[in-house]
Each structure stands twice: as C-alpha cells, then as structure tokens.
N, C-alpha and C positions, 0 to 999 in steps of 0.2 A: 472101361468101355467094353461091349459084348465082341467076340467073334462073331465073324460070319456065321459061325458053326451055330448060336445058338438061334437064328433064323426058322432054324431045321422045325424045330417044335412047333411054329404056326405051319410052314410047310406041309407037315403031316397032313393039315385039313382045309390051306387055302391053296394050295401046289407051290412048286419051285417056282413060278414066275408071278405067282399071287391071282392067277386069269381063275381058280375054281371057287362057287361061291362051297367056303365051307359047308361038308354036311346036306350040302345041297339047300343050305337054309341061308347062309349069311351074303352079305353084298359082295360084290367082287371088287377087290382090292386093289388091282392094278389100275394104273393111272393115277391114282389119288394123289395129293403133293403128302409131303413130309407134314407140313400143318394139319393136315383134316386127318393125316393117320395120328398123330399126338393128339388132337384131341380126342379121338376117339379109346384110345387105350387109356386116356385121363379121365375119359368118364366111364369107360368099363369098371375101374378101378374104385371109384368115387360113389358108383351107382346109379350116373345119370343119363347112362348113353346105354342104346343098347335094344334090340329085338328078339327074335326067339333065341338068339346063342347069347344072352345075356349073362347067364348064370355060367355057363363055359367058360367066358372068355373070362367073369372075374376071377376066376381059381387061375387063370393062367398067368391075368397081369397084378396079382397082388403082393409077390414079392418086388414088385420090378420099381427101382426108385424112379426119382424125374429122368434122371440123367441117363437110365436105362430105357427108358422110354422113348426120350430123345434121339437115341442111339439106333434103337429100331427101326423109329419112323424114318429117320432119315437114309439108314438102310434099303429099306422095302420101297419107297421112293424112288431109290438110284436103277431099278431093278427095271429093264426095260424089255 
C-alpha cells in the first residue's frame, strides 16, 4: 500500500487538497468519490479516459498496479 507521502507527486499539479485544476487544464478533483477517481486513473492507464492532460497523466499512472490505484483513489477521496 502507498504512503501518504506518495500523494505529493499529483499534488505538485492538482494542490494539497486537490481544489486546482492541474496546469490550469484539468478538472478539479476534489469532491469526486473514490470510484470516479479509479476509474479515471484506470483509463488514464488503459487509454480511454482523458482530455488535454491525457498524455501527462499516462506517464504518471503507468507504473501504478490495480491495487495502487485503489489505494490513491481512496486516498484523494478521504481528503476534505
């Protein structure tokens, strides 16, 4: 399972409480539940999700298995 710590890396470009749309291009993150964030890092991954940070975000979630994935969304989710 990830630390908190590795949060940090989306942080860089959606902020610490997920309220900035990355890059000033992507959707804002906060609020979303745990399910609409795993699908969406499942189709970042996969190739079938995704707008102008499409190519960004797949270099970010390609090493990340299910269960790291899992682990995020539910993360980012808890984040109020």
């Amino acid at each position: 399972s990830l630390s908190a710590a590795s949060l940090a890396a989306c942080a860089g470009c959606h902020g610490a409480d997920f309220s900035k749309p990355a890059l000033g291009k992507s959707q804002v993150v906060k609020g979303w539940d745990a399910a609409k964030i795993e699908a969406s890092l499942k189709g970042y991954k996969d190739g079938t999700y995704g707008g102008p940070m499409k190519g960004v975000m797949a270099g970010q979630v390609k090493n990340l298995s299910e269960a790291d994935i899992k682990d995020i969304a539910s993360q980012i989710a808890a984040i109020k």
